[in-house]
BAMIDO-435174 format. One line per 10 residues: their letters; for each residue y, z, x of C-alpha. Coordinates in steps of 0.25 Angstrom, whole numbers, plus 5000, padded with zeros to 4 digits. Layout:
# BAMIDO-435174
a) Y/Z/X ~ ...
This chain:
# BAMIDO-435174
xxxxxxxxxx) 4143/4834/4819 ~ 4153/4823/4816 ~ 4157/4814/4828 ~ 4171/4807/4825 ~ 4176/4796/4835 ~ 4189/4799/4839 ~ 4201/4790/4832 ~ 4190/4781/4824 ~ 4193/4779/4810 ~ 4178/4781/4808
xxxxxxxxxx) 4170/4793/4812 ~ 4154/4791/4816 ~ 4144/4802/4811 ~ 4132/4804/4820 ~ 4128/4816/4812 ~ 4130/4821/4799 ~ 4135/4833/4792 ~ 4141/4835/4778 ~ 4154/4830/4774 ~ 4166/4842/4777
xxxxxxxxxx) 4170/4848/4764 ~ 4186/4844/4762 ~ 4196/4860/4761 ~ 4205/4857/4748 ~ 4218/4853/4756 ~ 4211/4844/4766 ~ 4214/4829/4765 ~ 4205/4821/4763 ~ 4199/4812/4774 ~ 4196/4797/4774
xxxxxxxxxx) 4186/4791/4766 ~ 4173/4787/4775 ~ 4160/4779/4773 ~ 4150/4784/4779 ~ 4141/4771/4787 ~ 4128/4774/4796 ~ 4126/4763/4805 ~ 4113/4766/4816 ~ 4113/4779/4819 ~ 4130/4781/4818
xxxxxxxxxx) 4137/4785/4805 ~ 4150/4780/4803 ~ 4162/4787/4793 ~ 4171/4774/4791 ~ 4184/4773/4784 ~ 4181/4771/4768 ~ 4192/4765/4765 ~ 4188/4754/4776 ~ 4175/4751/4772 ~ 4177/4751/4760
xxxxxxxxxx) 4188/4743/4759 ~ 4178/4727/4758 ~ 4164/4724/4759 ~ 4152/4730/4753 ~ 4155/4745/4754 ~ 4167/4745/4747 ~ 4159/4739/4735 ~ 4149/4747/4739 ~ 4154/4760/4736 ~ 4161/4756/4723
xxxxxxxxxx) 4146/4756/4718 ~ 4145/4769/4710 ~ 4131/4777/4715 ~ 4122/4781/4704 ~ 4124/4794/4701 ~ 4116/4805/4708 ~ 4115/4793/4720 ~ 4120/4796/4733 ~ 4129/4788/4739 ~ 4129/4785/4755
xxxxxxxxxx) 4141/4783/4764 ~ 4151/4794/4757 ~ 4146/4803/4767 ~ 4141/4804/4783 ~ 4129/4812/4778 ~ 4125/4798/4770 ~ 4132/4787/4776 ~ 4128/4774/4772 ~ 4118/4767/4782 ~ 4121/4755/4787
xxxxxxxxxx) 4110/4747/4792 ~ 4108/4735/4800 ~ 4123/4737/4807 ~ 4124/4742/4820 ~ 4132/4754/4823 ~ 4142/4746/4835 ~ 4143/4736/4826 ~ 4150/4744/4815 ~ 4158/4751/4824 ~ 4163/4736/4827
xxxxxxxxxx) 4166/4734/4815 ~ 4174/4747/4812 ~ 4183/4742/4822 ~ 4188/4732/4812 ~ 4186/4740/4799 ~ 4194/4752/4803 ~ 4202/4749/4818 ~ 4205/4760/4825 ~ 4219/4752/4829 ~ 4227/4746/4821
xxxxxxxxxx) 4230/4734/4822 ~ 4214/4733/4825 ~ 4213/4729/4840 ~ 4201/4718/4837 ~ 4202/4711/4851 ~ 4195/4723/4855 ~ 4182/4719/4846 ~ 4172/4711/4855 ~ 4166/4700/4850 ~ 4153/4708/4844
xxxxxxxxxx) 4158/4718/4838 ~ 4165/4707/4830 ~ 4153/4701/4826 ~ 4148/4715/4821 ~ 4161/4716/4813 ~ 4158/4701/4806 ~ 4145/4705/4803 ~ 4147/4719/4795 ~ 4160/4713/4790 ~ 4153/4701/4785
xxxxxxxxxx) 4140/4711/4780 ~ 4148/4721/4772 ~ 4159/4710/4767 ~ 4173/4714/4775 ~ 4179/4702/4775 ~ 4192/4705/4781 ~ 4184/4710/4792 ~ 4173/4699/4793 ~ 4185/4689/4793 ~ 4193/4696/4804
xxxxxxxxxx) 4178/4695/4813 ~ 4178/4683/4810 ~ 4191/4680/4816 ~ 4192/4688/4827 ~ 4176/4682/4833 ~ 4183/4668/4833 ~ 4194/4674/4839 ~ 4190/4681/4851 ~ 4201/4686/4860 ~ 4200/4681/4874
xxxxxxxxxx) 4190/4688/4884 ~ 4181/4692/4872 ~ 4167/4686/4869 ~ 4168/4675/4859 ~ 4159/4668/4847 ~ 4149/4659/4852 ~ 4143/4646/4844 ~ 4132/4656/4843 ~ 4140/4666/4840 ~ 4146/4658/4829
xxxxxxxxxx) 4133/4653/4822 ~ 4126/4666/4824 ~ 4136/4676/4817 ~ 4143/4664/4808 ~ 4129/4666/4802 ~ 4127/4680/4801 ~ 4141/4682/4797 ~ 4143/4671/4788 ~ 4152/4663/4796 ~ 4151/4649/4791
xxxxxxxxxx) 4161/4642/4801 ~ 4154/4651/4812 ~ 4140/4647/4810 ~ 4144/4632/4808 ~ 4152/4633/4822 ~ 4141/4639/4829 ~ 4130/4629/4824 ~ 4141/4615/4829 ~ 4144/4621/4842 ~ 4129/4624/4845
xxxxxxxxxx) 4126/4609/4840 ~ 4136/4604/4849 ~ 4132/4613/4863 ~ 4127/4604/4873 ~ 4116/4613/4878 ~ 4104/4618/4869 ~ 4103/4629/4861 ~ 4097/4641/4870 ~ 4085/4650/4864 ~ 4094/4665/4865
xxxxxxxxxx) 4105/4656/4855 ~ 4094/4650/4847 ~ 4087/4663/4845 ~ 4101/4670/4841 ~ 4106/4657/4832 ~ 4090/4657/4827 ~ 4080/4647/4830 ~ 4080/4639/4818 ~ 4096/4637/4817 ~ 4095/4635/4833
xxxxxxxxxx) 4084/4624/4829 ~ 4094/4617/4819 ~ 4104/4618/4829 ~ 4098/4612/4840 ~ 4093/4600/4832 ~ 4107/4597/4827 ~ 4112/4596/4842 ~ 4101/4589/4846 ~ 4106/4578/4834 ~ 4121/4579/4838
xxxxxxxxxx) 4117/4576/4854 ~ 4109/4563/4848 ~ 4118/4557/4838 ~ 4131/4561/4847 ~ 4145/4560/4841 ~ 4140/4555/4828 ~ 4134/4570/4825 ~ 4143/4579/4815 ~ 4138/4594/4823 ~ 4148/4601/4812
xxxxxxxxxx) 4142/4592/4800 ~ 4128/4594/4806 ~ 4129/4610/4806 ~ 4135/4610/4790 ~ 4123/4602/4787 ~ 4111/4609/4795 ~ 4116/4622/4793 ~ 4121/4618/4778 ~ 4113/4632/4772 ~ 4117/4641/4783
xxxxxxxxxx) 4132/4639/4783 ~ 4131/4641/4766 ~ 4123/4654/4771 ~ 4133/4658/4780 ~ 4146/4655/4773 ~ 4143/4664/4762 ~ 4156/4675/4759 ~ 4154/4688/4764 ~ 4156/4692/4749 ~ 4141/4687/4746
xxxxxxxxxx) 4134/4695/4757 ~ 4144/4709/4753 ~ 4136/4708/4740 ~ 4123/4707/4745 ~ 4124/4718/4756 ~ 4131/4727/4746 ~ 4119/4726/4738 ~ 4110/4729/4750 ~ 4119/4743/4753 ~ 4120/4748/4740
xxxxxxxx) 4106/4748/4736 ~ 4100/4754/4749 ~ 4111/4764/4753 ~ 4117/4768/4740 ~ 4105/4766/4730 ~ 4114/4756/4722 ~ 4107/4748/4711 ~ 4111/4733/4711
């Protein structure tokens, strides 16, 4: 039995059942991807996903013949692990809005950080620049980015400027680092952190906390300023040859 939210671009399939045959006259309906995240399947929009990133590369890779392709329909949909089910229905949100124009002030801060992180994991750019954005610029009222905040998701998500932001302004608190932010931030960057404010509250005026950070954390920011372009190829290649058996 197909269960259809109401008004949603997007239907979610918690059981399966064989494609309905299309009668001569009927129109056809849109084209859907199939996606299976935890336990929920999802029928998205093709012409959405498809349109950036790595699945509109992806199914421009011809199968081999006599091999099944997955995604095409919602008794094979293509599995999606390691993304939680709330997090891409977050970033539905902004792929295929239910009004336009979108209503993004409505999005809370986490649900924007799930939307930069599938948007920077699959290679929509136009979407990954929009989080971006919209995280700096919170409306009023809402919850806002941290100097953790920054250093932790400029670093998953390669932000360059975020991670550089969040390191100066830690370096510069007047209060120590606590264990719960050391333990998200990870001991040993809260370690270099820590003996980089240590040196600033010795030397004073005469320590550079910007110059320090782009000198200490030199590797990390060339880590975390890579294009989105380098990490679309390397995921495509992960999909491809787990869900649709495509030799590279």
């Amino acid at each position: 039995m197909v269960k259809t939210e109401p008004q949603s671009p997007f239907s979610i399939l918690r059981k399966y059942r064989p494609l309905k045959k299309r009668t001569k006259n009927e129109k056809p309906s849109m084209e859907k991807i199939y996606l299976k995240f935890e336990d929920c399947v999802f029928a998205v929009p093709k012409k959405d996903l498809l349109r950036q990133g790595i699945f509109a590369t992806m199914f421009a890779v011809k199968p081999e013949p006599g091999e099944p392709v997955v995604g095409l329909t919602e008794d094979s949909p293509l599995i999606i692990p390691d993304i939680p089910e709330a997090a891409f229905r977050a970033f539905l949100k902004v792929l295929h809005p239910l009004e336009i124009p979108p209503h993004y002030d409505s999005i809370h801060l986490v649900e924007w950080i799930s939307i930069l992180r599938i948007a920077t994991m699959w290679g929509f750019k136009d979407i990954r620049k929009l989080a971006i954005e919209r995280m700096e610029n919170m409306p009023d009222g809402c919850c806002y980015m941290t100097s953790l905040d920054y250093l932790i998701h400029g670093g998953e998500c390669h932000v360059r400027e975020w991670f550089r932001r969040g390191c100066v302004a830690i370096i510069d608190l007047e209060e120590p680092i606590d264990v719960g932010p050391a333990e998200s931030m990870g001991l040993e960057i809260a370690i270099r952190l820590c003996k980089l404010r240590e040196e600033r509250l010795r030397r004073g005026r005469s320590f550079c906390t910007e110059s320090a950070v782009e000198q200490e954390f030199e590797n990390e920011l060339d880590i975390v300023s890579k294009d989105a372009q380098e990490m679309e190829v390397v995921i495509l290649k992960n999909y491809t040859s787990r869900d649709r058996g495509v030799k590279s």
